[in-house]
C-alpha positions as CSV (number, residue, x, y, z in Angstrom):
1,X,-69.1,90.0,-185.9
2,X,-72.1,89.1,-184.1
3,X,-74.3,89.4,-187.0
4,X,-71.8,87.4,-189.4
5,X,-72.0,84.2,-186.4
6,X,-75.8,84.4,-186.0
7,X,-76.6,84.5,-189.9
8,X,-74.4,80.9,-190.2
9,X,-75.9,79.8,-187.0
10,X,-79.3,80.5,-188.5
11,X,-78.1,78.2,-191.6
12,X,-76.9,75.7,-189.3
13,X,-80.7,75.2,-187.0
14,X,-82.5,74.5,-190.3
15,X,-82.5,70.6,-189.2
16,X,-85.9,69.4,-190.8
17,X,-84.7,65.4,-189.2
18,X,-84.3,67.3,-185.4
19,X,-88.0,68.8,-186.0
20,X,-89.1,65.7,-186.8
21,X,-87.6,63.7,-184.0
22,X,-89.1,66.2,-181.7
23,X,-92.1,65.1,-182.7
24,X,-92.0,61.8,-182.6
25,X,-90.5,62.4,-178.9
26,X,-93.5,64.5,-178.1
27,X,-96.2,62.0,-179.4
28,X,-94.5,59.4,-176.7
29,X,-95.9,57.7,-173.9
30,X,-93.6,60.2,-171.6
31,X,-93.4,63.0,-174.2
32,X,-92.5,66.0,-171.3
33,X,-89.0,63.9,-170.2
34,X,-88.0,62.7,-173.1
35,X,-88.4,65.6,-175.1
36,X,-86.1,67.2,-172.1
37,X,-83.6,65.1,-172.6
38,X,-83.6,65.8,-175.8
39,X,-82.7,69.2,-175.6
40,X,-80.5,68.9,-172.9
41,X,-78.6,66.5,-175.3
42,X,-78.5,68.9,-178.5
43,X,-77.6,71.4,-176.1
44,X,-74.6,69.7,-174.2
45,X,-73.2,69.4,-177.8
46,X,-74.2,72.3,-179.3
47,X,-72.1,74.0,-176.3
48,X,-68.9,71.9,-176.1
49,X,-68.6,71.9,-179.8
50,X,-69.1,75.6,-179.7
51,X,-65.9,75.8,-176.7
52,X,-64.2,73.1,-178.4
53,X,-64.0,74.9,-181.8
54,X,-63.5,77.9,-180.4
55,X,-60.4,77.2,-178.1
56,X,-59.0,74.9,-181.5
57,X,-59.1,78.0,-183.4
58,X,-57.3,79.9,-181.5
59,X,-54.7,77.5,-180.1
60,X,-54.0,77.0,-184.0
61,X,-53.6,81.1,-184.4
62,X,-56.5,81.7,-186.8
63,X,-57.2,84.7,-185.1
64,X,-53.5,86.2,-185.3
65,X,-54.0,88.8,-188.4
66,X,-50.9,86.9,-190.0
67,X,-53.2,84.0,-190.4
68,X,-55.2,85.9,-192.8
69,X,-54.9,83.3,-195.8
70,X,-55.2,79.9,-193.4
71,X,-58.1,82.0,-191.8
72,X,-60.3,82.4,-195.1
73,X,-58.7,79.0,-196.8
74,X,-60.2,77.2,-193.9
75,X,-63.7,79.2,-194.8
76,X,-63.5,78.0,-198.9
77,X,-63.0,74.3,-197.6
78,X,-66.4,74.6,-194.8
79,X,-68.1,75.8,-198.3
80,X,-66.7,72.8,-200.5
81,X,-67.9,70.7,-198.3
82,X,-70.9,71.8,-197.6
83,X,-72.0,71.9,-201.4
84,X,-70.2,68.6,-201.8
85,X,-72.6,67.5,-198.7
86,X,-76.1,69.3,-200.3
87,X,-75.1,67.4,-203.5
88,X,-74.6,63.6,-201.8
89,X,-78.1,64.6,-199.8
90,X,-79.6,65.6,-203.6
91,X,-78.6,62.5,-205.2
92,X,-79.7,60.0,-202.3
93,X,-82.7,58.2,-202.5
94,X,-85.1,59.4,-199.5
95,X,-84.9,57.7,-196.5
96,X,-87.6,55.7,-194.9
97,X,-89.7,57.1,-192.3
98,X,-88.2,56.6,-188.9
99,X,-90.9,53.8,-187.9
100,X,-90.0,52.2,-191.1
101,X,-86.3,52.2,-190.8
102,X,-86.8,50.2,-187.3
103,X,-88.8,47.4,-188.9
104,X,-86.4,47.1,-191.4
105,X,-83.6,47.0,-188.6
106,X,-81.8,49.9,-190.4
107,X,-79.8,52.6,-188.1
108,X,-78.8,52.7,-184.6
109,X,-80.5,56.5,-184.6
110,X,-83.5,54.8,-186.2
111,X,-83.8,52.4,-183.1
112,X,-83.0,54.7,-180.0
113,X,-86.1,56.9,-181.8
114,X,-88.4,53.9,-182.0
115,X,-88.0,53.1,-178.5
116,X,-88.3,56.9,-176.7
117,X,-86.8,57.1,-173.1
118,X,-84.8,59.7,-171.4
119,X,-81.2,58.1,-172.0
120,X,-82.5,57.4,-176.1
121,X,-83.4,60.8,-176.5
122,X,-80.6,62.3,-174.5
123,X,-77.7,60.1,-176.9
124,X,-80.3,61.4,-180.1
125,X,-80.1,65.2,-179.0
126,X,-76.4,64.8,-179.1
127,X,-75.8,62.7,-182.4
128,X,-78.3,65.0,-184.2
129,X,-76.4,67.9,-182.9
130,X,-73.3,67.2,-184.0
131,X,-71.7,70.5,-185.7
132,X,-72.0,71.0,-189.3
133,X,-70.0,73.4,-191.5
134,X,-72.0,76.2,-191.2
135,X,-71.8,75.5,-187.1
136,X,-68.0,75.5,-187.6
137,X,-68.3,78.9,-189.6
138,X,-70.4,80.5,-187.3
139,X,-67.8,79.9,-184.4
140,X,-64.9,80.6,-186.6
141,X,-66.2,84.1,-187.3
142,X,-65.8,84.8,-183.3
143,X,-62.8,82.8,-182.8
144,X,-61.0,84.9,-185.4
145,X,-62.1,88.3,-183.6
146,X,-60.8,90.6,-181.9
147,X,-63.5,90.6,-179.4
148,X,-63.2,90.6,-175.6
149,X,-63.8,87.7,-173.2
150,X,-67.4,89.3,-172.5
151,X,-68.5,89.7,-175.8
152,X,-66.7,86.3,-177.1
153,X,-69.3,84.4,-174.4
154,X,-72.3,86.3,-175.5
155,X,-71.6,85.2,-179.5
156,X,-71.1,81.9,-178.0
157,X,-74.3,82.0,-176.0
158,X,-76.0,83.2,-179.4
159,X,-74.3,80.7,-181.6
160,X,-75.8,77.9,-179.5
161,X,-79.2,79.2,-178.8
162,X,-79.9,79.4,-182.6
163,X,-78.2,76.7,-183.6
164,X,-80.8,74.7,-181.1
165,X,-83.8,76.7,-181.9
166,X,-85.5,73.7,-183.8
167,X,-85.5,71.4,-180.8
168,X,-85.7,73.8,-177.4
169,X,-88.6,76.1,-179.3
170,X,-90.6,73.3,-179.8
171,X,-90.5,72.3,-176.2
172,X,-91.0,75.4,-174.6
173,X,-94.2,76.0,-177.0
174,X,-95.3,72.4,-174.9
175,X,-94.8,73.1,-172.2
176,X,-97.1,76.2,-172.3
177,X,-99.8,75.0,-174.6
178,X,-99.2,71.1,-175.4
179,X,-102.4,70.5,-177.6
180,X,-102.0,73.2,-179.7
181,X,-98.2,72.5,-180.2
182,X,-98.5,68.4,-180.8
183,X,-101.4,69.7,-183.5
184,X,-99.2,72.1,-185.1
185,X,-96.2,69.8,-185.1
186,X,-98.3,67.2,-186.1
187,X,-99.0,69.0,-189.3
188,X,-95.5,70.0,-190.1
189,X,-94.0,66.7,-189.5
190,X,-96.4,65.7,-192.6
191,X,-94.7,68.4,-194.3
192,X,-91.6,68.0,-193.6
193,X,-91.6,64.2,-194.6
194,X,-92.2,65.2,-198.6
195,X,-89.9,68.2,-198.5
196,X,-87.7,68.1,-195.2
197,X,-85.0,66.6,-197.8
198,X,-84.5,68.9,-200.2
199,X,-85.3,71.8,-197.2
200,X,-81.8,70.4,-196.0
201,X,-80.0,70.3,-199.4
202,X,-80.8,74.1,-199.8
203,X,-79.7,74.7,-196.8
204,X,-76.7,73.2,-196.9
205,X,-75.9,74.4,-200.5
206,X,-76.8,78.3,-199.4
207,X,-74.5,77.8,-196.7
208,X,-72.1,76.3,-199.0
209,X,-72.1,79.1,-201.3
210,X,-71.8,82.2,-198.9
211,X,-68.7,80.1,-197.5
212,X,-67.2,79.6,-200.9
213,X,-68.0,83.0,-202.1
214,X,-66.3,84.5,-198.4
215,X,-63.4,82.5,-198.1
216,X,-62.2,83.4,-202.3
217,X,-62.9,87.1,-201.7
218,X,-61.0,86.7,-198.6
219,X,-57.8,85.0,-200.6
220,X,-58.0,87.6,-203.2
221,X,-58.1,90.5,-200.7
């Protein structure tokens, strides 16, 4: 069970936009704080989504085994939507560069990342973290367990600290060595401006797929 959560909550930190907001936090005037605030703002969502969904799940009986059919019809429609998601991503033209978008005035997100401070960065942390459908899956696999208040936190605990690995790693790497960390998210964030998009889209549509390819096999069994 653990394994099944971890490998969707793996899916669901591949955030190439979170990396790069991270950086842009980190190249700031007051790049410790607001990078901080950051995470604490990805990880306050990460965590009550990860309760929210859970105790939603249950209070719905997805986890009774006569739910079996709701259970893994719920799983097909995460994977729909995810593909349909990858697909809208696909045919979009790219966005502008963060910097860009504010000049043009485009986006509330655009502006609260043009202007870092620790309440910007805080509400960023928690719009960017906002669950997606492989999030939802990787709860889902726990809240339809069998498993035991102990082991039920420590998925939870999992869930969240991989589904946040692309903001809080980056921070603790600062925080120990903050040259070599700028430098080498420096050179990523170049990167990830020419192929964070499509790094998303397979993301999404790998995610997408497994769901699909669960929730039929789970209808049929």
């Amino acid at each position: 069970m653990v394994g099944q959560a971890a490998g969707f909550a793996v899916l669901a930190a591949i955030s190439p936009t979170a990396l790069l907001v991270m950086a842009v936090f980190l190249g700031s005037a007051n790049p410790r704080r607001t990078a901080i605030f950051y995470v604490i703002g990805a990880l306050l969502m990460t965590v009550a989504m990860a309760v929210a969904v859970l105790f939603i799940l249950r209070a719905t009986g997805l986890n009774q085994p006569r739910q079996h059919d709701p259970r893994y019809g719920l799983r097909l429609g995460l994977g729909i939507l995810s593909l349909a998601a990858a697909a809208g991503i696909a045919r979009r033209r790219p966005a502008a560069r963060p910097e860009q978008q504010e000049k043009q005035g485009k986006g509330f997100l655009s502006r609260l990342i043009a202007r870092p401070g620790a309440g910007a960065a805080f509400a960023v942390g928690v719009i960017l973290f906002l669950p997606s459908t492989t999030f939802i899956a990787a709860v889902q696999v726990v809240a339809t367990s069998r498993a035991d208040f102990a082991t039920t936190v420590v998925a939870l605990l999992i869930i969240v600290l991989i589904s946040a690995l692309i903001v809080w790693l980056p921070l603790i790497g600062f925080l120990a060595a903050p040259d070599a960390t700028t430098r080498a998210l420096r050179t990523a964030n170049d990167w990830l401006r020419t192929h964070g998009r499509m790094i998303g889209v397979y993301a999404l549509a790998v995610g997408g797929a497994i769901l699909v390819v669960n929730g039929c096999l789970g209808l049929a069994g």
